[in-house]
N, C-alpha and C positions, 0 to 999 in steps of 0.2 A: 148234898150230893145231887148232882143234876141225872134222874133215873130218866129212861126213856119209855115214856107208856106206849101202846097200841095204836095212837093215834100218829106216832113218830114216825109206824114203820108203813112200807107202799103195801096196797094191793097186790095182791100174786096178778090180778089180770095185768097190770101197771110193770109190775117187775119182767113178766113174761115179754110184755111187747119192747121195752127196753131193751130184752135180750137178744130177742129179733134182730132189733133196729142196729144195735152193737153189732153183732155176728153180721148182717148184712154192708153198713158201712163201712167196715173195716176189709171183704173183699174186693167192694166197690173201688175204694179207695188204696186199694194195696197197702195196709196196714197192718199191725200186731197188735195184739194183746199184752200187757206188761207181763214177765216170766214169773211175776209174783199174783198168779190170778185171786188172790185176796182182794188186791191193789183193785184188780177189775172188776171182780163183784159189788165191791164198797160203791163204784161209783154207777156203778149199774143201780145200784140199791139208793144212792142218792139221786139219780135222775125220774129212778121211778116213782119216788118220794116227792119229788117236785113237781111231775107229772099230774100225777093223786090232788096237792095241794095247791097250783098256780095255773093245770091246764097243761103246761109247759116244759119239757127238758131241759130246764134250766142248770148249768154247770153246779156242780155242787161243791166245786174245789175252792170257791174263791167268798168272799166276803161283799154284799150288797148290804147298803144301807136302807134301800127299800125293794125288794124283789119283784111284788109288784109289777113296779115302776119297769124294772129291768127285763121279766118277762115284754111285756110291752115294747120296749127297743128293741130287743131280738137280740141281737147284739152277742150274749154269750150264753143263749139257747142252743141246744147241742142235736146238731156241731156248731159251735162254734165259729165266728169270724172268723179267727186267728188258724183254728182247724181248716176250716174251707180255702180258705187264699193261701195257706204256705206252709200248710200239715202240722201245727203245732199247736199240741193238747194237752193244756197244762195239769190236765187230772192223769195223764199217762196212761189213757181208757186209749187211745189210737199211737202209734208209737211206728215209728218209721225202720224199714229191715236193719238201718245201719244204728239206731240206737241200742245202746248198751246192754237195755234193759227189755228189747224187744225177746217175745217167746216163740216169734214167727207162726202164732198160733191165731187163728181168726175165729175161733169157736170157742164159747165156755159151756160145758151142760150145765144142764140142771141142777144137777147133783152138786157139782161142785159151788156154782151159784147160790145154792139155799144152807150147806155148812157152814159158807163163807160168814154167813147173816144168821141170825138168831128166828132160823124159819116157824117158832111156834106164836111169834110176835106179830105174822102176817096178816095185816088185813084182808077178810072175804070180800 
């Protein structure tokens, strides 16, 4: 069984500015939050996880050979390319009014934030 230690999960200051940077680029950008804000947390919780680990908001939805390397390119550092030039975010973290699955909502708290995630796993 592949468990997840302490060292897995972000920083609260890490996750905090994540939540920021979400809640802010999703006004900027006239965007939503997915109606499933689990969906949102999870990837809040993976970029601030990558943040912690690379420096970098690195997409956490996709599969890199060497991360790294791919921080480094920028490429799909979030936001993402594909986000910046033509609104499409394939972690469903920014989500345009006319998709399905948008909740027209641009804020997540706290609260809901740290249920979402197994908050006594959080690194200081």
């Amino acid at each position: 069984m592949n468990e997840k230690t302490v060292e897995n999960y972000p920083t609260m200051q890490s996750l905090q500015a994540m939540q920021k940077f979400s809640e802010t680029y999703a006004k900027r950008t006239n965007t939503f939050f997915c109606s499933d804000l689990a969906i949102t947390a999870v990837v809040i919780e993976g970029l601030a996880r990558h943040k912690d680990e690379y420096g970098a908001p690195l997409c956490p939805c996709r599969h890199y050979d060497n991360k790294t390397e791919e921080v480094f390119s920028t490429y799909w550092n979030c936001p993402c390319v594909p986000m910046r030039e033509r609104k499409e975010c394939h972690c469903m973290l920014f989500l345009t009014e006319d998709s399905e699955f948008s909740s027209m909502q641009q804020k997540i708290t706290s609260d809901v934030l740290l249920s979402s995630i197994n908050r006594t796993k959080l690194r200081v």
